[in-house]
GUVEX-281377 format. One record per atom (N, C-alpha, C): residue number from 1; residue in one letter; atom name; z, y, x. Coordinates in nm, 2 decimals. Atoms other than C-alpha are relative to their C-alpha. Layout:
BEGIN
    nr   rest   atom       up    north     east
   NUM      A     CA        Z        Y        X
...
***
This chain:
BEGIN
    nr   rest   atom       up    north     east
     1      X      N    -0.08    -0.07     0.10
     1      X     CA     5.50    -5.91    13.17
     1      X      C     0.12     0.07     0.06
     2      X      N    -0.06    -0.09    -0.01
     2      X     CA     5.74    -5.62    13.20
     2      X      C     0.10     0.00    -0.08
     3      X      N    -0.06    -0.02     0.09
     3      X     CA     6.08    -5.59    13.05
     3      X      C     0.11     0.12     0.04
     4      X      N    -0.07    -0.16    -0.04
     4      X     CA     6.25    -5.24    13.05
     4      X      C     0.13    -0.03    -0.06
     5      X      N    -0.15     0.05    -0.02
     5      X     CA     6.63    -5.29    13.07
     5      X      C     0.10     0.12     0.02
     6      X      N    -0.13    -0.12    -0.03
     6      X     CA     6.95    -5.05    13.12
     6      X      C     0.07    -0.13     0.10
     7      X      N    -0.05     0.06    -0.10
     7      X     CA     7.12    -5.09    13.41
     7      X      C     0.13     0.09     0.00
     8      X      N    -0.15    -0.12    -0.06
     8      X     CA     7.52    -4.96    13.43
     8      X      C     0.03    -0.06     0.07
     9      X      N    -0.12     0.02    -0.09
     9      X     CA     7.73    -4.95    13.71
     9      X      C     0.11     0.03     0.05
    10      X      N    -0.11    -0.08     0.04
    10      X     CA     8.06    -4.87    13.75
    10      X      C     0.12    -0.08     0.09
    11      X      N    -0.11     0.06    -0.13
    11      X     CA     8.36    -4.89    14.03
    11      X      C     0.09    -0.10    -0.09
    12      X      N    -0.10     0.06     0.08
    12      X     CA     8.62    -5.15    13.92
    12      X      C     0.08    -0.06     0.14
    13      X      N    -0.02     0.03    -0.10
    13      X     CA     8.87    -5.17    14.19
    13      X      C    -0.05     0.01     0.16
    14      X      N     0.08    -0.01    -0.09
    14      X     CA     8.74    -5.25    14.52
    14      X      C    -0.15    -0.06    -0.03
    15      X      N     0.14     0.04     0.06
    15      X     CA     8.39    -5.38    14.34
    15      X      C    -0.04     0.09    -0.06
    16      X      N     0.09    -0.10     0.11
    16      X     CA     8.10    -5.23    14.16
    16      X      C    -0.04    -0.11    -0.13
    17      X      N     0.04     0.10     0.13
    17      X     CA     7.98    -5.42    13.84
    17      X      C    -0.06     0.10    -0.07
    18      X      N     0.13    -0.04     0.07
    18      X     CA     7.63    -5.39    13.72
    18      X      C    -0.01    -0.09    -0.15
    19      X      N     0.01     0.08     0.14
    19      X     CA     7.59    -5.46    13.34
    19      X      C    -0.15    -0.01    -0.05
    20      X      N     0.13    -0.03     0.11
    20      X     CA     7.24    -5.50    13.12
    20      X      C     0.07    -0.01    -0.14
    21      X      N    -0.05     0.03     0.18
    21      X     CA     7.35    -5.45    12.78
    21      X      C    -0.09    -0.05    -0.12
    22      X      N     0.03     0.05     0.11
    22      X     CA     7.06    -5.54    12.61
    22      X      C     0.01    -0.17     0.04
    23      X      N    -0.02     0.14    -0.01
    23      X     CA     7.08    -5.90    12.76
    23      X      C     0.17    -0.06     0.04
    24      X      N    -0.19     0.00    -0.01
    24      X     CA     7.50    -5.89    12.79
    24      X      C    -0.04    -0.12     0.13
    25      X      N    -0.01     0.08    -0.13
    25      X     CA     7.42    -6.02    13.15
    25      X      C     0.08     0.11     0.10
    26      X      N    -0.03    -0.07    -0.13
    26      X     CA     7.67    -5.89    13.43
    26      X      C     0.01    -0.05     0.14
    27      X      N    -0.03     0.00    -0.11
    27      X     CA     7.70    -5.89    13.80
    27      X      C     0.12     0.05     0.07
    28      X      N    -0.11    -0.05    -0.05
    28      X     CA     7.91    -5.75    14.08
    28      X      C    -0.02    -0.02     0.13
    29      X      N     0.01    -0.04    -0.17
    29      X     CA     7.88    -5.65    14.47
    29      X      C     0.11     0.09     0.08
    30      X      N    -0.10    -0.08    -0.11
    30      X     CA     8.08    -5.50    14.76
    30      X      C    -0.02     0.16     0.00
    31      X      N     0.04    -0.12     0.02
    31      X     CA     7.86    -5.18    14.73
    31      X      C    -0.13    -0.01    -0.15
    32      X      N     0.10    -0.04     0.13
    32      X     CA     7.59    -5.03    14.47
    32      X      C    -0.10    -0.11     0.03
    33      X      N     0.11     0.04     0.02
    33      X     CA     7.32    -5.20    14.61
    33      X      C     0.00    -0.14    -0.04
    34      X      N     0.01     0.13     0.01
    34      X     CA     7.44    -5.54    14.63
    34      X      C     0.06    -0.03    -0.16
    35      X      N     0.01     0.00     0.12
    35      X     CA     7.57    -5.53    14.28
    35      X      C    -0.14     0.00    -0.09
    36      X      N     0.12    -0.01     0.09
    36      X     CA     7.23    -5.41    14.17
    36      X      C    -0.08    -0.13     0.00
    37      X      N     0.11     0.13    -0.07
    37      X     CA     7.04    -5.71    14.40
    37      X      C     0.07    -0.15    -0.08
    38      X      N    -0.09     0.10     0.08
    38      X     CA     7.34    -5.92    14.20
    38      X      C    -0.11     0.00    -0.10
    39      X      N     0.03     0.02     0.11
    39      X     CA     7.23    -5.87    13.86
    39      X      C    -0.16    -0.01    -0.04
    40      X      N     0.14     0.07    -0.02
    40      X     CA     6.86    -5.85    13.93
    40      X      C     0.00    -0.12     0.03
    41      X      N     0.01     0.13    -0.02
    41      X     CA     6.89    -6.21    14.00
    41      X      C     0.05    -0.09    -0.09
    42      X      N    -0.09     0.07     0.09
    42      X     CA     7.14    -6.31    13.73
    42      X      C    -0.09    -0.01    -0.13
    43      X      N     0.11    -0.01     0.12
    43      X     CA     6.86    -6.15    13.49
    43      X      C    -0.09    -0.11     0.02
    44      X      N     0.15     0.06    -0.06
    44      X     CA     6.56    -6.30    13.67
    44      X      C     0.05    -0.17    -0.04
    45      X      N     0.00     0.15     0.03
    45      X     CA     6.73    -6.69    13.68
    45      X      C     0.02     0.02    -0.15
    46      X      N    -0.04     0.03     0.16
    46      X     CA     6.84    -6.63    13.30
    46      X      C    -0.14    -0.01    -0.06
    47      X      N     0.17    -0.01     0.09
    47      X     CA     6.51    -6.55    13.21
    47      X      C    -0.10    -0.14     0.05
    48      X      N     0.06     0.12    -0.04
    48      X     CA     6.38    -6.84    13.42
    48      X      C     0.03    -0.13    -0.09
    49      X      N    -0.05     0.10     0.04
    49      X     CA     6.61    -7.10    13.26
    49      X      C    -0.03     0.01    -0.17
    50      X      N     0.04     0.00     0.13
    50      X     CA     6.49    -6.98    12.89
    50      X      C    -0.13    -0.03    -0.01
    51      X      N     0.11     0.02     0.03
    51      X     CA     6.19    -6.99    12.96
    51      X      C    -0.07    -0.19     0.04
    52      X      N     0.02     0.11    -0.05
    52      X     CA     6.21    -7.34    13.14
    52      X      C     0.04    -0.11    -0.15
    53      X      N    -0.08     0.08     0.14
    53      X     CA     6.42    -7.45    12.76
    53      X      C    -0.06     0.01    -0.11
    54      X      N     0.07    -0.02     0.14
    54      X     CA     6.16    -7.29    12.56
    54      X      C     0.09     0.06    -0.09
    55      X      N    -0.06    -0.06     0.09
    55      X     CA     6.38    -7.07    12.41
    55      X      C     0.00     0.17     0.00
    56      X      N     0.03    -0.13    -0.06
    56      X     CA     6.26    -6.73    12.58
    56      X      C    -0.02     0.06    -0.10
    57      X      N     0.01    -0.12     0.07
    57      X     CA     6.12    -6.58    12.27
    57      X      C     0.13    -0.01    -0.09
    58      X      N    -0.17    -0.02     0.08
    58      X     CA     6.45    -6.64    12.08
    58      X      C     0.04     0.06     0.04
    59      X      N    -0.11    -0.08    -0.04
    59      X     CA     6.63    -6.51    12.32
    59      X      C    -0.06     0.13     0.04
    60      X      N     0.06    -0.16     0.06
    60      X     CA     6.41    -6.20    12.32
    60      X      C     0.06     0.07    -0.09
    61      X      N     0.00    -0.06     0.12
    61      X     CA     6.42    -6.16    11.99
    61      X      C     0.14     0.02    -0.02
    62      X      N    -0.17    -0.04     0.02
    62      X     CA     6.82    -6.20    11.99
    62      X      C     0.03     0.12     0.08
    63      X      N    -0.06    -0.13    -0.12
    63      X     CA     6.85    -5.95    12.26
    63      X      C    -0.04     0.14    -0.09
    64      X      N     0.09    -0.12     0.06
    64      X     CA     6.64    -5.69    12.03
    64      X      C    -0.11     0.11     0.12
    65      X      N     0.13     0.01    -0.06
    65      X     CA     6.36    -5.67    12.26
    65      X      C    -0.14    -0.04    -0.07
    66      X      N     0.19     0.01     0.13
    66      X     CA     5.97    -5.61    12.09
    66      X      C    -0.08     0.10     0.12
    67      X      N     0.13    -0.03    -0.11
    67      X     CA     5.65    -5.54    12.27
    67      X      C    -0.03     0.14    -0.04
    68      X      N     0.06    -0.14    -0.02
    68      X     CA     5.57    -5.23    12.32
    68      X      C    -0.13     0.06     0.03
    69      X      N     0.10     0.00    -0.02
    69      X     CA     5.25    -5.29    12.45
    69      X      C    -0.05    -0.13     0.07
    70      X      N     0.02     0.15    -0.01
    70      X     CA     5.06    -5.55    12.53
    70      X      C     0.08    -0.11     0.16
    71      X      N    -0.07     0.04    -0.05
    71      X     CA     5.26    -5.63    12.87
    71      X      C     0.15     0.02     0.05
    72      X      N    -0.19    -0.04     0.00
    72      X     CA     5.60    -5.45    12.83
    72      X      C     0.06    -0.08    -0.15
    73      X      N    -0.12     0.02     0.11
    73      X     CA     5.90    -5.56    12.62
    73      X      C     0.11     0.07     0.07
    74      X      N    -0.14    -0.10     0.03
    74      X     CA     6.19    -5.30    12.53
    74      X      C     0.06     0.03    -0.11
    75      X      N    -0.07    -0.02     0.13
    75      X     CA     6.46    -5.24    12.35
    75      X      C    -0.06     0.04    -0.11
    76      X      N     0.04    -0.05     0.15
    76      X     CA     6.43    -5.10    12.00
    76      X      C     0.05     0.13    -0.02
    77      X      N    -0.08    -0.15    -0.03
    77      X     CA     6.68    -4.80    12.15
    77      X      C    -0.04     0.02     0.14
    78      X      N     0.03    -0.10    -0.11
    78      X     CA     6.66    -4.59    12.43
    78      X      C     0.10     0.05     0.02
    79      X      N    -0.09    -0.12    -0.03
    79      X     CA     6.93    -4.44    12.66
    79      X      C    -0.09     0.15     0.02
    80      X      N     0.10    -0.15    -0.07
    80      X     CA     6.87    -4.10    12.69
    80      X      C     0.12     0.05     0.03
    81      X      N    -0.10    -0.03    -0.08
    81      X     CA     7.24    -4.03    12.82
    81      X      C     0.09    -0.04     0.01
    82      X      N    -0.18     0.08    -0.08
    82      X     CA     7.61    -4.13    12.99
    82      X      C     0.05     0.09     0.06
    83      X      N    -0.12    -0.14    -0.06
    83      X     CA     7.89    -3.89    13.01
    83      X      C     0.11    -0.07    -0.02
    84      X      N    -0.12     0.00     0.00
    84      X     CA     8.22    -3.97    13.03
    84      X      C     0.08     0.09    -0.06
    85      X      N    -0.06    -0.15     0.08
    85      X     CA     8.43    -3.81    12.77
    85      X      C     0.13    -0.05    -0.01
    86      X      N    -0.16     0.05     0.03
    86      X     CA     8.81    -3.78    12.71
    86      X      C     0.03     0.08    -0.14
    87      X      N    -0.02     0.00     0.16
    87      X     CA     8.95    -3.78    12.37
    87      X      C     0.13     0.00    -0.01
    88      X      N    -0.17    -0.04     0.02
    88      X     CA     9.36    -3.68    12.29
    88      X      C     0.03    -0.16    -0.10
    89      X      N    -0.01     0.14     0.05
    89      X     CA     9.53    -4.02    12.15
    89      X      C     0.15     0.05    -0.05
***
C-alpha cells in the first residue's frame, strides 16, 4: 500500500524543516536532502508503531486519508500550489 503525502520544506535558520501536513509529522536536516531522509523515516516509524498498536486505521481516518484505489491512500485535498504572498498589516 501507497500513501500520497505533501512534503514542505523550508529554511529556518541554519536548518531545513520538512513538514507532512496531512499527518502533522515534522523533521529537520543540515541540508534539503537530509531533512527529506529525516521525515521519511519519522513518517515510516509512526506508521510502523500504529500499525504495531492497532490503531493505523484510526489514525488514517484522523489524518483524512481514504482509498483511492485499491492500493493508494490520499488525502481528501490536493495541493495544487505554494506562493509566498505579502499582505500590508
Amino acid at each position: 500500500m501507497k500513501i500520497r503525502l505533501t512534503e514542505e520544506i523550508w529554511k529556518e535558520g541554519n536548518m531545513y524543516v520538512s513538514y507532512c501536513p496531512e499527518l502533522d509529522i515534522s523533521s529537520c536536516g543540515e541540508d534539503v536532502q537530509q531533512a527529506k531522509k529525516n521525515l521519511l523515516e519519522a513518517i515510516t516509524i509512526n506508521i510502523e508503531e500504529t500499525k504495531k498498536s492497532g490503531t493505523f486505521e484510526q489514525f488514517i481516518e484522523d489524518c483524512g486519508l481514504e482509498e483511492i484505489n485499491s492500493d493508494i491512500l490520499s488525502a481528501r485535498k490536493e495541493l495544487v500550489g505554494f506562493t509566498p504572498i505579502e499582505v500590508s498589516a
